[in-house]
N, C-alpha and C positions, 0 to 999 in steps of 0.2 A: 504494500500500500504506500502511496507517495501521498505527502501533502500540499495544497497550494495555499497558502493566505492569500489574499487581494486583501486591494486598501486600495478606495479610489480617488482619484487626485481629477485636479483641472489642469495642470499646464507637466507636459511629461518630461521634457527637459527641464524644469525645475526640480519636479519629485526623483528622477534620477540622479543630479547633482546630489544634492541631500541623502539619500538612500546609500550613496556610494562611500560618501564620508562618514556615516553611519556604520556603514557592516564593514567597509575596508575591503581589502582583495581578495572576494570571493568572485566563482566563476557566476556570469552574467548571461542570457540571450536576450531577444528580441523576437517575440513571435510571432509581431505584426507591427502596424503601425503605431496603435496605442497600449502598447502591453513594455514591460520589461520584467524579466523574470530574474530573482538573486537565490541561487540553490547555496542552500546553509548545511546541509546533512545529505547524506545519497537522498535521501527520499522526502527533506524536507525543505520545500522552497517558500521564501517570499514574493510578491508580486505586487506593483501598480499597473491600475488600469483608467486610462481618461473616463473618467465618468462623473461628468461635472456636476451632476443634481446630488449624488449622490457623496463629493468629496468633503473627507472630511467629518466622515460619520464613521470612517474604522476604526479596532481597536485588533490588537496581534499583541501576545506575550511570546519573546522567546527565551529559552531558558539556557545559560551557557557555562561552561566548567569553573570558570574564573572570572567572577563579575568585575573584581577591581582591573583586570589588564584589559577586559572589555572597555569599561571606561576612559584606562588610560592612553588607549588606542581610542576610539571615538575621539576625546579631548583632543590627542595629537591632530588630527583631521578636525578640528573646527567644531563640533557637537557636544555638545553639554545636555545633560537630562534637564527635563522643566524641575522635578520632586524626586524622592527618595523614597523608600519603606521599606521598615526592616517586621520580619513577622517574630514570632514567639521562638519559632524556633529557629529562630538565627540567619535564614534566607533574605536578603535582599532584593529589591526591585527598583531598578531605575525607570522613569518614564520620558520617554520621549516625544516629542509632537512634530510632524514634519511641517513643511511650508501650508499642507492645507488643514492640520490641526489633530490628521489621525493621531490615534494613539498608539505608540509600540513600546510595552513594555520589554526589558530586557531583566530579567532575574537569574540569582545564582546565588553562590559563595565567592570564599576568597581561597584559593589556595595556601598562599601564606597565614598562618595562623597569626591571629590580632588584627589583620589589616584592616582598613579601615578609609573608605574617604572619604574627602572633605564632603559637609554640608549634607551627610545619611542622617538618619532620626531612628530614634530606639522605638 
């Protein structure tokens, strides 16, 4: 089984910009005009798609090994989370909003024991 998220945007050369500085150098297609697809895992991809009525109404969590080098990889590329949250049991969630306000959360741990970044809430 493969997964696709969609999250639809208005303007595709802007949600690509953004998307790219987000995940960083994962592999990419194009399956048409208004599509672009970002494969995160063999069988788990992201996707926008021009669909202007409806941009800005997605929400995608995705869940990765090492949230702090996630971040500090995003940061290096220009991205910053809007909020932070940490759950009870110690997992993390950044949130993200692209240019048309979907939401993609990114959660996880730290590898390194104690880490910790700036501006997370207990």
């Amino acid at each position: 089984m493969d997964v696709f998220a969609g999250l639809p945007v208005r303007n595709l050369p802007q949600a690509v910009a953004w998307f790219e500085r987000l995940l960083g150098d994962v592999a990419s297609f194009e399956p048409n005009d208004v599509e672009r697809v970002w494969t995160l895992t063999d069988h788990g991809h992201v996707y926008v798609v021009v669909t202007p009525d409806d941009a800005g109404h997605g929400h995608v969590t995705l869940f990765v090994d090492d949230l702090g080098d996630f971040l500090a990889s995003a940061a290096r590329r220009g991205v910053e989370p809007d909020s932070h949250e940490t759950y009870d049991n110690g997992v993390r969630k950044a949130v993200f909003r692209d240019p048309d306000g979907n939401e993609v959360g990114v959660g996880g741990t730290d590898v390194a024991e104690g880490s910790e970044q700036p501006g997370s809430t207990s």
